[in-house]
C-alpha positions as a Markdown table, in Angstrom:
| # | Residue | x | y | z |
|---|---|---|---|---|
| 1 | Unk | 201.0 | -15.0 | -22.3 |
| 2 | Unk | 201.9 | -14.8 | -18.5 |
| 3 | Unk | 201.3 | -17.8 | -16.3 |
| 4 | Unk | 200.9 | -17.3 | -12.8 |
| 5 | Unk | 201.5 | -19.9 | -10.2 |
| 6 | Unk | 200.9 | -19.4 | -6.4 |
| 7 | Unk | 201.1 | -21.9 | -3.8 |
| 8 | Unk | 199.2 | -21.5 | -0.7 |
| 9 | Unk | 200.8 | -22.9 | 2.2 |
| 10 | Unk | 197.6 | -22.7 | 5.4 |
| 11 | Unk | 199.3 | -23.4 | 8.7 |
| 12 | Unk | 196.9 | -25.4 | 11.0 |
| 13 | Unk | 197.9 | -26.2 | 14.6 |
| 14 | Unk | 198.1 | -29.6 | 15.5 |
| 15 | Unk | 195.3 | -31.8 | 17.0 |
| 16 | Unk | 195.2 | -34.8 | 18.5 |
| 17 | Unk | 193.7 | -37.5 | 16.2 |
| 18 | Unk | 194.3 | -40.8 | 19.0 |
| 19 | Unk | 195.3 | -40.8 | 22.0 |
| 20 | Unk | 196.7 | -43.0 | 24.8 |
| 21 | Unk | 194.8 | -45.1 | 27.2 |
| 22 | Unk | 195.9 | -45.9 | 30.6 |
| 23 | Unk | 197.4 | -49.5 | 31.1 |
| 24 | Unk | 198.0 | -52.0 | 33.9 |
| 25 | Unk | 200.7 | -54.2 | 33.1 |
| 26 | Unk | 202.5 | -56.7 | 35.0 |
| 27 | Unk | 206.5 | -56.5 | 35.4 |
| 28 | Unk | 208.6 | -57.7 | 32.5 |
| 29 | Unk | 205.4 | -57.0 | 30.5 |
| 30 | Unk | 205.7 | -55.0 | 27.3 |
| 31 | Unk | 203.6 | -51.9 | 27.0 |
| 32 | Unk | 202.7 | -49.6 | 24.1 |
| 33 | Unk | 201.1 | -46.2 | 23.4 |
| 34 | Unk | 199.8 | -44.7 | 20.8 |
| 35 | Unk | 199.4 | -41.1 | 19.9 |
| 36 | Unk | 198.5 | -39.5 | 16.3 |
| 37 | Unk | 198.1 | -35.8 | 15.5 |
| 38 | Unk | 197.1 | -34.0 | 12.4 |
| 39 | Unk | 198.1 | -30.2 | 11.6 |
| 40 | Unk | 200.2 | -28.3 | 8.7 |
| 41 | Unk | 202.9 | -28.7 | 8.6 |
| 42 | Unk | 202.5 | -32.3 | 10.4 |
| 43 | Unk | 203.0 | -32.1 | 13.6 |
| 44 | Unk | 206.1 | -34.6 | 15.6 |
| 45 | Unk | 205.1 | -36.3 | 18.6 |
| 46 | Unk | 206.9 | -36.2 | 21.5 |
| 47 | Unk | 207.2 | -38.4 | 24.3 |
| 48 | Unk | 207.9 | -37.5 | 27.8 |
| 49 | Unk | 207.7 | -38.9 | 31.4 |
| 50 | Unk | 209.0 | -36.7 | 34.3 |
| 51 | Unk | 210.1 | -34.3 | 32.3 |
| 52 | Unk | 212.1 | -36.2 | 30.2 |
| 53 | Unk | 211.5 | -37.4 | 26.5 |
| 54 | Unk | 211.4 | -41.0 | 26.6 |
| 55 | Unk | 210.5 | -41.3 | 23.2 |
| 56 | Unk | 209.7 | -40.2 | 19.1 |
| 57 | Unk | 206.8 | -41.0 | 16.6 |
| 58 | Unk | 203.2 | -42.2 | 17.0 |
| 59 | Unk | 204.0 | -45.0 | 19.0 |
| 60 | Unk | 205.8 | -45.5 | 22.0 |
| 61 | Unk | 206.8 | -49.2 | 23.1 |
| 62 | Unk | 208.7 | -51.0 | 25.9 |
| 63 | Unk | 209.5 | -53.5 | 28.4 |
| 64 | Unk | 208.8 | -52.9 | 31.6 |
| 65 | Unk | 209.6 | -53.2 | 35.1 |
| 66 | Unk | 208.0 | -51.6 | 38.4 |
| 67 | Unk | 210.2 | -47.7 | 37.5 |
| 68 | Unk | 208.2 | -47.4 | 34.7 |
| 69 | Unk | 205.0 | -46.4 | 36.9 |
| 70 | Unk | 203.7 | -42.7 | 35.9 |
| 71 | Unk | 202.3 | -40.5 | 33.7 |
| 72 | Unk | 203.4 | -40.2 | 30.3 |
| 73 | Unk | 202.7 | -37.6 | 28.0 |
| 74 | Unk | 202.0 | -37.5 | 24.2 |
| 75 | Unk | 203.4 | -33.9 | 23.0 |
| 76 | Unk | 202.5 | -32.6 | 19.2 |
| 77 | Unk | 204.1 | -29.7 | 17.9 |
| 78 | Unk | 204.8 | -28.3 | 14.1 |
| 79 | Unk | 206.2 | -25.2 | 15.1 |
| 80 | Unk | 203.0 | -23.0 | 15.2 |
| 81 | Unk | 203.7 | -22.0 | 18.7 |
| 82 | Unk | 200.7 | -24.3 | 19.5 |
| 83 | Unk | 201.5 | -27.9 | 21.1 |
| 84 | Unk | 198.5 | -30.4 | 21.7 |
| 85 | Unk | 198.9 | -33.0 | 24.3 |
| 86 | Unk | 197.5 | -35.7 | 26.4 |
| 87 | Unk | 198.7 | -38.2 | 29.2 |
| 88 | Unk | 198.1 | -41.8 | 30.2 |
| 89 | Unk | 199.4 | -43.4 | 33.3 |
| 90 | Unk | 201.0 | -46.6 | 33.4 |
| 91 | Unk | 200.8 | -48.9 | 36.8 |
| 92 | Unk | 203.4 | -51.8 | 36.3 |
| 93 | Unk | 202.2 | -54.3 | 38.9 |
| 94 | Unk | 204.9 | -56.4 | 40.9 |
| 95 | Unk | 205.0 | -60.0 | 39.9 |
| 96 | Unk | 203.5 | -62.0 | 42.9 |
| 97 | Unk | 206.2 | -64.7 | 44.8 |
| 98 | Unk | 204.2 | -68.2 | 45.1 |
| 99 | Unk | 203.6 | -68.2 | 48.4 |
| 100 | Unk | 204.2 | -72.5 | 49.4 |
| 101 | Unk | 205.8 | -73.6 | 52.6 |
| 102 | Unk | 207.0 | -77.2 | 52.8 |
């Protein structure tokens, strides 16, 4: 008797499952962003922001003041030579001075 096993191993390029929304926040504010992605093997997500990563995982989450204006890119990649992405900008809003003269 002869027992075969074979495991089949289907490489599927990631996709983007959510992706994140544009946000107007107000300095000192916290932000987050979210970003899932589905492919085989599972893809990592990447975070970047002018060309730098910024960031690891699904979510991304921070304080902020008025630097952190821009676009910030989710990045998924397993490897396949296949990288799915989106972006989201951020406008961090100054905190207004009361404006009272005595």
């Amino acid at each position: 008797l002869k027992i075969y096993l074979s495991n089949i191993f289907v490489s599927v390029s990631p996709s983007l499952t959510l992706t994140p929304a544009d946000q107007t926040v107000l300095e000192s504010g916290t932000t987050t962003f979210q970003c899932n992605a589905t492919g085989n093997p599972p893809p990592k997500i990447t975070w970047i922001k002018d060309g730098t990563s910024v960031g690891q995982g699904d979510t991304l989450r921070f304080d902020t003041n008025r630097n952190h204006s821009g676009k910030y890119w989710c990045l998924a990649d397993n490897g396949l030579n296949s990288t799915a992405n989106a972006s989201a900008i951020l406008d961090v809003q100054c905190k207004r001075l009361s404006s009272r003269f005595y």
